[in-house]
N, CA, C and O atoms as a GROMACS GRO file, in nm:
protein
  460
    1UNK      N    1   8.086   3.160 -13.804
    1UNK     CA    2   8.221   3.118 -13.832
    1UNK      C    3   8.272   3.196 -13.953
    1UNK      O    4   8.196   3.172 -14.047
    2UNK      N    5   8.372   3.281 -13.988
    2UNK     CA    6   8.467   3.321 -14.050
    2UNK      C    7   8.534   3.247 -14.176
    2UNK      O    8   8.636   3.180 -14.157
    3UNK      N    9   8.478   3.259 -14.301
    3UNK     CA   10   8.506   3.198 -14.379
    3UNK      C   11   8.644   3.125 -14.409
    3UNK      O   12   8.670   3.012 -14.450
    4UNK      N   13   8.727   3.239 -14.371
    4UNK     CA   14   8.880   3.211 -14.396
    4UNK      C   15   8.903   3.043 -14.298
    4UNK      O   16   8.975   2.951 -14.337
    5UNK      N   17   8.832   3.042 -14.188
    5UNK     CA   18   8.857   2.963 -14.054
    5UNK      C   19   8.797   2.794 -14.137
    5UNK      O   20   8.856   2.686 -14.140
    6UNK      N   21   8.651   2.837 -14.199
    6UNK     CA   22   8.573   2.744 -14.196
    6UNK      C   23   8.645   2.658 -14.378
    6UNK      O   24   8.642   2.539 -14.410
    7UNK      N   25   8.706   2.792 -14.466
    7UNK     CA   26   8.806   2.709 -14.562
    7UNK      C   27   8.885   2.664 -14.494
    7UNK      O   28   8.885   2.541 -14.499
    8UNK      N   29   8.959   2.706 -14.428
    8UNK     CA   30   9.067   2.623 -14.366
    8UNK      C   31   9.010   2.477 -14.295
    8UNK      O   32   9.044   2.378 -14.360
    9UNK      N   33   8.952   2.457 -14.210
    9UNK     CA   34   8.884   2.334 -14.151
    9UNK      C   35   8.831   2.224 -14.263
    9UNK      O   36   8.834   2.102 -14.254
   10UNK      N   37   8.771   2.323 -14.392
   10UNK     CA   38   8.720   2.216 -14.501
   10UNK      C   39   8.860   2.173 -14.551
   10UNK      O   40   8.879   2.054 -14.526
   11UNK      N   41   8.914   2.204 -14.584
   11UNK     CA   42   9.034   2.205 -14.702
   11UNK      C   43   9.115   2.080 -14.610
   11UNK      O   44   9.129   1.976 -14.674
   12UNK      N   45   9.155   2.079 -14.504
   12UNK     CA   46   9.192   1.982 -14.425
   12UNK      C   47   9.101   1.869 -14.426
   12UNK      O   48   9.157   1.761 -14.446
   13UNK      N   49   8.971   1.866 -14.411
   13UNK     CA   50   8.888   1.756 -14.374
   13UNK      C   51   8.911   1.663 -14.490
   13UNK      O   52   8.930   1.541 -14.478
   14UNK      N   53   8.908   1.749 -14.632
   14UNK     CA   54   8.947   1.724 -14.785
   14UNK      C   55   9.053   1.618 -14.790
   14UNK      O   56   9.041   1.505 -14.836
   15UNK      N   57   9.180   1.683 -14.725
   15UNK     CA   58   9.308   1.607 -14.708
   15UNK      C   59   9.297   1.469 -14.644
   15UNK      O   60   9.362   1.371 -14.681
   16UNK      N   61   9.192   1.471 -14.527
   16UNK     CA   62   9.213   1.376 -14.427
   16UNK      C   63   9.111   1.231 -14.532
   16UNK      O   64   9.142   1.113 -14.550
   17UNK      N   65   8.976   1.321 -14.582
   17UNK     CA   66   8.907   1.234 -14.693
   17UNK      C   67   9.017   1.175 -14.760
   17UNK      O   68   9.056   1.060 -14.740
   18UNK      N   69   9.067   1.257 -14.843
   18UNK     CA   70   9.145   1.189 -14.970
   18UNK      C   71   9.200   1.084 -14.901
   18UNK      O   72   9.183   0.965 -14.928
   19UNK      N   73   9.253   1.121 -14.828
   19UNK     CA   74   9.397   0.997 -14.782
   19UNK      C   75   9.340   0.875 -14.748
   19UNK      O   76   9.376   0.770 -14.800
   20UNK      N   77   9.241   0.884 -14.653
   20UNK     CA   78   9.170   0.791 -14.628
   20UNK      C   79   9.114   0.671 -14.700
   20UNK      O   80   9.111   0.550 -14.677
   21UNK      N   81   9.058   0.769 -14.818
   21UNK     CA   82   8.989   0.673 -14.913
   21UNK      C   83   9.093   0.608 -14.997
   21UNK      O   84   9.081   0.496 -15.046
   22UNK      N   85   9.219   0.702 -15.011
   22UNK     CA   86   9.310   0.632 -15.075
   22UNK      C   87   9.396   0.505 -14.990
   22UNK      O   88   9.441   0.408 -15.049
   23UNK      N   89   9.405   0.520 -14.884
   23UNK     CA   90   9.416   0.398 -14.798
   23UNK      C   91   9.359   0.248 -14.810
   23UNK      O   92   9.401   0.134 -14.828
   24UNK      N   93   9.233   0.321 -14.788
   24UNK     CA   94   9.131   0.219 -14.774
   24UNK      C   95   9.090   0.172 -14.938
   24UNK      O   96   9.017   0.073 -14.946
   25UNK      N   97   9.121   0.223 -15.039
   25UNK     CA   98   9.139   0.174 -15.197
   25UNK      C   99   9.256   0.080 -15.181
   25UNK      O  100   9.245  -0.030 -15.235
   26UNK      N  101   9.357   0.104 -15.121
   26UNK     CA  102   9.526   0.066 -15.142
   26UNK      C  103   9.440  -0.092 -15.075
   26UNK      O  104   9.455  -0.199 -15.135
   27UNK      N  105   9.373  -0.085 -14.974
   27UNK     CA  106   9.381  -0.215 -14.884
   27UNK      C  107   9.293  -0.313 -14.964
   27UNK      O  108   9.316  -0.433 -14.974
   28UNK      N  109   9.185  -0.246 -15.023
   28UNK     CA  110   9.078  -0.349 -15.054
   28UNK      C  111   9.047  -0.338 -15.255
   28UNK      O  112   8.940  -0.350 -15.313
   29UNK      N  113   9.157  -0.317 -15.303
   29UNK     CA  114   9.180  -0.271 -15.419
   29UNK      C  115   9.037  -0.309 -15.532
   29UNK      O  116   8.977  -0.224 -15.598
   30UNK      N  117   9.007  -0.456 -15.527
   30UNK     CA  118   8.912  -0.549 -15.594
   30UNK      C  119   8.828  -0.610 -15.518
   30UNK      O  120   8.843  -0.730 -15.538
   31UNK      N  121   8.727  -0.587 -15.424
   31UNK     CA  122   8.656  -0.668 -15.384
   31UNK      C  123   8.599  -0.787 -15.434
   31UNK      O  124   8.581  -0.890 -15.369
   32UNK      N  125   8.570  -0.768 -15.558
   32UNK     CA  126   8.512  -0.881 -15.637
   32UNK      C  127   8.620  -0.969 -15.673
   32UNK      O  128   8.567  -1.074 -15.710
   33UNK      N  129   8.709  -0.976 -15.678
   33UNK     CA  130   8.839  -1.024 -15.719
   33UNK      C  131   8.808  -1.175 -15.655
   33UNK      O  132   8.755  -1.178 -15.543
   34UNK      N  133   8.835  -1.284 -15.712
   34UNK     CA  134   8.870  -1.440 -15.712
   34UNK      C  135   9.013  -1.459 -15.623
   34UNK      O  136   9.126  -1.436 -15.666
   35UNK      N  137   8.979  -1.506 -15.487
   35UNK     CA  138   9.086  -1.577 -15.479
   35UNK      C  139   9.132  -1.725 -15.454
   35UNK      O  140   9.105  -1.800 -15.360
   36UNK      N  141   9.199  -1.741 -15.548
   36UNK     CA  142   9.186  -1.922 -15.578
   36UNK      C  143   9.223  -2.001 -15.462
   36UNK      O  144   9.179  -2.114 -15.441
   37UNK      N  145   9.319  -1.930 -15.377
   37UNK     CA  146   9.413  -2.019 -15.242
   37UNK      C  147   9.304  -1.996 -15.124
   37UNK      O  148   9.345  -2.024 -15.012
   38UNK      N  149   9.170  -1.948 -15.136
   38UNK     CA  150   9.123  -1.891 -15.056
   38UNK      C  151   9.022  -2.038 -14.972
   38UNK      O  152   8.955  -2.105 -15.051
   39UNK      N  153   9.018  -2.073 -14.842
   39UNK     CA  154   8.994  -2.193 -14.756
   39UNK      C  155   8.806  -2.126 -14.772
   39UNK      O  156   8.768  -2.009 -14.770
   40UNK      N  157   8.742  -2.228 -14.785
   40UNK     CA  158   8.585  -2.173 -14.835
   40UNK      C  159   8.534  -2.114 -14.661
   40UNK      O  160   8.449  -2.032 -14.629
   41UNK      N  161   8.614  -2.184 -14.589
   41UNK     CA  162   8.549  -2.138 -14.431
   41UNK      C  163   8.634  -1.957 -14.467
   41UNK      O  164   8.597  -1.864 -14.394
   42UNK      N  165   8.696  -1.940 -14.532
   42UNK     CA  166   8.701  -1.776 -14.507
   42UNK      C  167   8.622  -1.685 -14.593
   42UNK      O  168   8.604  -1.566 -14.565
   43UNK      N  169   8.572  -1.749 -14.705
   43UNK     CA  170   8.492  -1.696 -14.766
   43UNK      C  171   8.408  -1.574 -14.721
   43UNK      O  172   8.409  -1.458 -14.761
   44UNK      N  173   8.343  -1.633 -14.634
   44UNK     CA  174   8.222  -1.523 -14.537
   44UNK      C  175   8.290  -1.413 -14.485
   44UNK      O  176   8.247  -1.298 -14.490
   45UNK      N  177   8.452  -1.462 -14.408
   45UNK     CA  178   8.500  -1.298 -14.340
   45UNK      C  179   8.532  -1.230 -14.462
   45UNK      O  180   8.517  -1.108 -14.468
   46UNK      N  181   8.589  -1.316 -14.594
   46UNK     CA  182   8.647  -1.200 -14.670
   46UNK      C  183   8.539  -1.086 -14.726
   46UNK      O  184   8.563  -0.971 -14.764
   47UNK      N  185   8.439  -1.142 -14.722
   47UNK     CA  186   8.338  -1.082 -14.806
   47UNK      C  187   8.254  -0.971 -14.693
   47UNK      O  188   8.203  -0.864 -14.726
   48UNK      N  189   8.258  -1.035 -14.547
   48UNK     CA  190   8.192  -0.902 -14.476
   48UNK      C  191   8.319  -0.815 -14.450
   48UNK      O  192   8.271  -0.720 -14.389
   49UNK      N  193   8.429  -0.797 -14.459
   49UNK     CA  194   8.568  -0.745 -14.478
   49UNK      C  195   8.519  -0.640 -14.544
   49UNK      O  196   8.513  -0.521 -14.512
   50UNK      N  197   8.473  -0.719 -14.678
   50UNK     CA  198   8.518  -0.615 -14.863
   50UNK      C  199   8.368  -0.547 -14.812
   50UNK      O  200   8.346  -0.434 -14.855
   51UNK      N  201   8.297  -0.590 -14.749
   51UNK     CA  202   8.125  -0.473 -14.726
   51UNK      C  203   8.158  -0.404 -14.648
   51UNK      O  204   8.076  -0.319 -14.617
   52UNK      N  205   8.257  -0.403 -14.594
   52UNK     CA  206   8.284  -0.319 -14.431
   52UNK      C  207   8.302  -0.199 -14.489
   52UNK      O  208   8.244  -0.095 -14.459
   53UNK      N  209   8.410  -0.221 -14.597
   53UNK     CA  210   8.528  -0.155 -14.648
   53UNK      C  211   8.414  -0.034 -14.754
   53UNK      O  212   8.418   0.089 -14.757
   54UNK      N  213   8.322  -0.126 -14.828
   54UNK     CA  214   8.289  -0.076 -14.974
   54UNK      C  215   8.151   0.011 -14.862
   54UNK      O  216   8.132   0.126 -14.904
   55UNK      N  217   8.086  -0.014 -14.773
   55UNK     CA  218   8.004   0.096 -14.679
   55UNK      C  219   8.107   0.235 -14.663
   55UNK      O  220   8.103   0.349 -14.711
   56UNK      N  221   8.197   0.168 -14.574
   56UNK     CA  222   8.322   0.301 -14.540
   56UNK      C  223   8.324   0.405 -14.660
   56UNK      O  224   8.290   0.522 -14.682
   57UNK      N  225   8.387   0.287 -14.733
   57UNK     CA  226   8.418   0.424 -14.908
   57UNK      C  227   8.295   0.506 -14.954
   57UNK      O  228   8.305   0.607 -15.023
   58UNK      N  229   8.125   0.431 -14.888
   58UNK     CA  230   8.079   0.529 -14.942
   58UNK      C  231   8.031   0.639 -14.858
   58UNK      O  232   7.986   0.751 -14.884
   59UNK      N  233   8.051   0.577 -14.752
   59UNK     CA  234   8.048   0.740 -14.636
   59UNK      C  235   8.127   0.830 -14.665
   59UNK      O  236   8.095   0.948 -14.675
   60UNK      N  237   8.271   0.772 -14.686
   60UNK     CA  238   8.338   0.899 -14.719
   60UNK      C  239   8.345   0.957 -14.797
   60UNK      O  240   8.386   1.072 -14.780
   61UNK      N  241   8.315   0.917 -14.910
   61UNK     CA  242   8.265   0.928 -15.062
   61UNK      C  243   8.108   1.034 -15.055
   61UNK      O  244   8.096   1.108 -15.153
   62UNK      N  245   8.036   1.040 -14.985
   62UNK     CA  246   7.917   1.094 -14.944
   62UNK      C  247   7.986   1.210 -14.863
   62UNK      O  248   7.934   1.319 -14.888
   63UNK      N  249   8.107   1.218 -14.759
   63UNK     CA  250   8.132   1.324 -14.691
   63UNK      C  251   8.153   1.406 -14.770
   63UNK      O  252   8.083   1.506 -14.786
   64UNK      N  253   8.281   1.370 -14.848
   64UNK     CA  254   8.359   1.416 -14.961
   64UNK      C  255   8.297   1.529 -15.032
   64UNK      O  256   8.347   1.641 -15.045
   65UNK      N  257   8.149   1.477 -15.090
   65UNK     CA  258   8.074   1.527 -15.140
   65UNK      C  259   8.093   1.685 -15.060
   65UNK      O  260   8.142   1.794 -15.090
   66UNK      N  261   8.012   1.611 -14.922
   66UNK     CA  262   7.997   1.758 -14.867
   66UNK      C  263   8.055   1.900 -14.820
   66UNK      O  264   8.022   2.016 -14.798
   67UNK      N  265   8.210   1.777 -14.817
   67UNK     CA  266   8.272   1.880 -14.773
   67UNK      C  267   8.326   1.967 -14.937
   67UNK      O  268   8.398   2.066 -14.928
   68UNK      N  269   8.292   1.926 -15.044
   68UNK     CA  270   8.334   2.012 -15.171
   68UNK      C  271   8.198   2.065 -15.224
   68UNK      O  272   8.219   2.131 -15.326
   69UNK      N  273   8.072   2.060 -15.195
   69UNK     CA  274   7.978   2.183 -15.209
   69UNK      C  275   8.025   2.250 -15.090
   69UNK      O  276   8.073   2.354 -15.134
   70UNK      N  277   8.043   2.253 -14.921
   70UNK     CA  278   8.078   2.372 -14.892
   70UNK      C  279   8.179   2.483 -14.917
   70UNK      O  280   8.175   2.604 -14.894
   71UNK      N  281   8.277   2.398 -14.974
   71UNK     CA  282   8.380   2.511 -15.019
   71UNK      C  283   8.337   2.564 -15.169
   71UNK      O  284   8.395   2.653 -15.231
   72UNK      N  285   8.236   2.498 -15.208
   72UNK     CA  286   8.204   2.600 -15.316
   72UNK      C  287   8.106   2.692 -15.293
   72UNK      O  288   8.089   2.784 -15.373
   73UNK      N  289   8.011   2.675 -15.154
   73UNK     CA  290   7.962   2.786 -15.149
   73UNK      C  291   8.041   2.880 -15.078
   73UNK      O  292   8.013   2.996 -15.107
   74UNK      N  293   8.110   2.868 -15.014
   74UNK     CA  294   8.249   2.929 -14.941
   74UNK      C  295   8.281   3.067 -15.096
   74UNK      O  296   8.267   3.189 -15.090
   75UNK      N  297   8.326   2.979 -15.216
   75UNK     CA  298   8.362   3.097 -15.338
   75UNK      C  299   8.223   3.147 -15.387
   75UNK      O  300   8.228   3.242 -15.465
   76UNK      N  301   8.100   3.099 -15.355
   76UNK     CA  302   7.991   3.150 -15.441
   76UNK      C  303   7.915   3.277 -15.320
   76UNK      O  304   7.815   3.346 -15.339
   77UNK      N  305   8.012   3.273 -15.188
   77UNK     CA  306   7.952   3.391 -15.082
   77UNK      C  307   7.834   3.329 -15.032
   77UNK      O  308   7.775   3.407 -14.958
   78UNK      N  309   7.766   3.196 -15.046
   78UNK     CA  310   7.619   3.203 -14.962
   78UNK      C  311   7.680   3.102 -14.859
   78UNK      O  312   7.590   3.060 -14.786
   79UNK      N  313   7.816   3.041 -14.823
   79UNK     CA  314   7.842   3.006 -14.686
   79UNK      C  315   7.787   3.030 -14.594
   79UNK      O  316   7.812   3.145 -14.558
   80UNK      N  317   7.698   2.964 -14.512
   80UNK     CA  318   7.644   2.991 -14.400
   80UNK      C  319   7.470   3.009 -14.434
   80UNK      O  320   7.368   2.985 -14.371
   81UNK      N  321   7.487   3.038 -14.506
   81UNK     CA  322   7.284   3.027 -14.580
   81UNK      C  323   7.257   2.878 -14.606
   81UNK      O  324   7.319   2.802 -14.680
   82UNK      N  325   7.115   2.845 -14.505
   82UNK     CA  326   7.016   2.741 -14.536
   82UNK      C  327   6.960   2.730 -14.701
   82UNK      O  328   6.883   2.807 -14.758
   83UNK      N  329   7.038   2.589 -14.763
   83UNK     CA  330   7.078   2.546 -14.907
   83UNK      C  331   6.846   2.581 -14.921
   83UNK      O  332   6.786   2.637 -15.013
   84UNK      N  333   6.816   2.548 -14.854
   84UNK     CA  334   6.653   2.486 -14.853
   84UNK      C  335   6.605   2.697 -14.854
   84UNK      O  336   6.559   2.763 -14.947
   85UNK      N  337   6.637   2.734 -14.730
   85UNK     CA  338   6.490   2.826 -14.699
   85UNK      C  339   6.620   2.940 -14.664
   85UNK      O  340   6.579   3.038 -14.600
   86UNK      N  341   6.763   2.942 -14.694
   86UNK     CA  342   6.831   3.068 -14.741
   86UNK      C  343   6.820   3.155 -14.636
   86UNK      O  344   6.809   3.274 -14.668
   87UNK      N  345   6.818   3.117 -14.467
   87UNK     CA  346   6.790   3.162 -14.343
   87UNK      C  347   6.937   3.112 -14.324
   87UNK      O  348   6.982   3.019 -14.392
   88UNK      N  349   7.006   3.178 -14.230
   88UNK     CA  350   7.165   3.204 -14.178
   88UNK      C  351   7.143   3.032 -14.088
   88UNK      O  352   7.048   3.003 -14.015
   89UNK      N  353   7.252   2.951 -14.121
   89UNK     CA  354   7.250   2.858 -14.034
   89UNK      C  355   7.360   2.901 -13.920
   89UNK      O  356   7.452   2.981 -13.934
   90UNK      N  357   7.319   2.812 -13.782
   90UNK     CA  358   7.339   2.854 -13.651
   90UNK      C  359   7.549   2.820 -13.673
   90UNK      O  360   7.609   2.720 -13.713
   91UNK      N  361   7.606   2.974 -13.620
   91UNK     CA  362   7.726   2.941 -13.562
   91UNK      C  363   7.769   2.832 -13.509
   91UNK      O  364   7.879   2.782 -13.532
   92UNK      N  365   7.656   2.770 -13.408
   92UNK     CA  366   7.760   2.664 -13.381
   92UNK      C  367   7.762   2.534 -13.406
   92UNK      O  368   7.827   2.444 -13.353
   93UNK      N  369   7.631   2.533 -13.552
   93UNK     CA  370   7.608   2.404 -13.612
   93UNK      C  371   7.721   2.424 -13.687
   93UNK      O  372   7.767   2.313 -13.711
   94UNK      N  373   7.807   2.534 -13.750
   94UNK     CA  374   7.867   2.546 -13.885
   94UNK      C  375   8.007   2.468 -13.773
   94UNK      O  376   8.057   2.357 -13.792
   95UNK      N  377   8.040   2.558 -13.671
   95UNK     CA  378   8.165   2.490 -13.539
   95UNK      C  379   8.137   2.356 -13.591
   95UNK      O  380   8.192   2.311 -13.691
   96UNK      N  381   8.026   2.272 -13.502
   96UNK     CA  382   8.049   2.134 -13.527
   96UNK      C  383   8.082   2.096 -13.597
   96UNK      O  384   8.175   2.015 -13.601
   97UNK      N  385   7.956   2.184 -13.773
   97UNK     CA  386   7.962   2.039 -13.852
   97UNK      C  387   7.984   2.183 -13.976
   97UNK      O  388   7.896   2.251 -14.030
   98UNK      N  389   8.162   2.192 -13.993
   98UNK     CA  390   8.126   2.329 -14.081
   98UNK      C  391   8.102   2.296 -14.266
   98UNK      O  392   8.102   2.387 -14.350
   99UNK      N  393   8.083   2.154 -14.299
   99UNK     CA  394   8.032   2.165 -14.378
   99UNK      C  395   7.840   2.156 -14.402
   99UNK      O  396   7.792   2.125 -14.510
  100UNK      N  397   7.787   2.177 -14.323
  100UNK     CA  398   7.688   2.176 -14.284
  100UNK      C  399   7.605   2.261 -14.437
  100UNK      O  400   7.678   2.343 -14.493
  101UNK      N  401   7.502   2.247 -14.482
  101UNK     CA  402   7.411   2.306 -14.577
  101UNK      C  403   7.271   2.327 -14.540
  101UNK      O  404   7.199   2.386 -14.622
  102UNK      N  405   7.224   2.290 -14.435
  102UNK     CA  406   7.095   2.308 -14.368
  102UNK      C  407   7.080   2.385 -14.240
  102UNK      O  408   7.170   2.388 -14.157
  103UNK      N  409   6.983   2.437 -14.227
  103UNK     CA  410   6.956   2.548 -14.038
  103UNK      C  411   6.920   2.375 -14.006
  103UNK      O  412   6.944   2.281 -14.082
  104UNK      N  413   6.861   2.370 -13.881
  104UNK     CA  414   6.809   2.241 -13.779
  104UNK      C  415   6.694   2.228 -13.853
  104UNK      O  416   6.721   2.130 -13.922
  105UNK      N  417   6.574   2.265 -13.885
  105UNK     CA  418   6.469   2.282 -13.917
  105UNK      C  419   6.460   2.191 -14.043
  105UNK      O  420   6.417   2.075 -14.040
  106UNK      N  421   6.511   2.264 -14.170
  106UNK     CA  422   6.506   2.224 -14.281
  106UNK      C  423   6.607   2.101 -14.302
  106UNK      O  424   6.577   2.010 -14.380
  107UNK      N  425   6.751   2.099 -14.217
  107UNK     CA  426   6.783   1.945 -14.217
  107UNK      C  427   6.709   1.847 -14.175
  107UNK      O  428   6.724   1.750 -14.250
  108UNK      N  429   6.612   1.819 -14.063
  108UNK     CA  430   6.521   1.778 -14.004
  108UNK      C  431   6.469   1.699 -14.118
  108UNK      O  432   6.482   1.580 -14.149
  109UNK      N  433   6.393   1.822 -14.183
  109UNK     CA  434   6.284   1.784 -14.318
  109UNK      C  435   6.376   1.670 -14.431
  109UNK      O  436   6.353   1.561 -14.483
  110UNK      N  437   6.464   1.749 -14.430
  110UNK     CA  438   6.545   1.696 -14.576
  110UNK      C  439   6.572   1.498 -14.484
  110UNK      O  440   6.516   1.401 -14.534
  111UNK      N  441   6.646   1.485 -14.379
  111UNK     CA  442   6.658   1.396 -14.319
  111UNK      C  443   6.481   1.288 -14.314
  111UNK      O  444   6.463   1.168 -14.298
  112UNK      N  445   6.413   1.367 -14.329
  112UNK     CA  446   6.280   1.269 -14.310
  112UNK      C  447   6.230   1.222 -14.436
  112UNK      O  448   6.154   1.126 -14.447
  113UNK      N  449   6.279   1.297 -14.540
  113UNK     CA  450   6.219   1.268 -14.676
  113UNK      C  451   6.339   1.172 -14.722
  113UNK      O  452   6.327   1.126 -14.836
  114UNK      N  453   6.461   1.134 -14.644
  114UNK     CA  454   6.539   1.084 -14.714
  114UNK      C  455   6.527   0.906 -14.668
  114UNK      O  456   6.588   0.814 -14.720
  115UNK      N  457   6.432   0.900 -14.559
  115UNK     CA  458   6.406   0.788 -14.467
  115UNK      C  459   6.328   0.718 -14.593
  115UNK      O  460   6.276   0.608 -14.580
   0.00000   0.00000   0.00000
């Protein structure tokens, strides 16, 4: 993949992150927050609600991540080099997943040590 192609795809994904998380901040501002009018039978939804919400933020919060080390290796030229063993990762892992930092192999590994 073509750097120019694969900034462009990050830089958007960026946009679609931000907004998102800023959404999903706008909706669930305070999870911990007291609410006094609150009927104790809702207690339980509000609270698997605010976990739904505070999981979400950190996936995307974790994407986020990824998708801003690839655009910095994008300016540092090793775009497309396995972060681990510095072997060209596959064209059409970068297509799928173009912030991608691992070949199959060494994500594999990194994925098993993270279990």
């Amino acid at each position: 993949m073509d750097t120019a192609a694969a900034r462009k795809r990050l830089e958007a994904m960026l946009t679609d992150l931000d907004r998102s998380i800023a959404i999903l901040k706008g909706e669930h501002p305070d999870p911990g927050a007291s609410r006094y009018d609150q009927h104790p039978a809702d207690a339980g939804t509000n609270l698997s609600d605010a976990d739904r919400a505070e999981a979400s933020l950190d996936a995307m919060n974790r994407q986020r991540s990824t998708v801003v080390a690839a655009l910095r290796r994008i300016a540092a030229g090793t775009y497309g080099e396995c972060v681990d063993c510095a072997k060209p990762v596959p064209e059409g892992r970068l297509e799928a997943r173009p912030d991608a930092a691992r070949c199959v192999p060494c994500q594999a590994k990194y994925d098993r040590a993270q279990r």
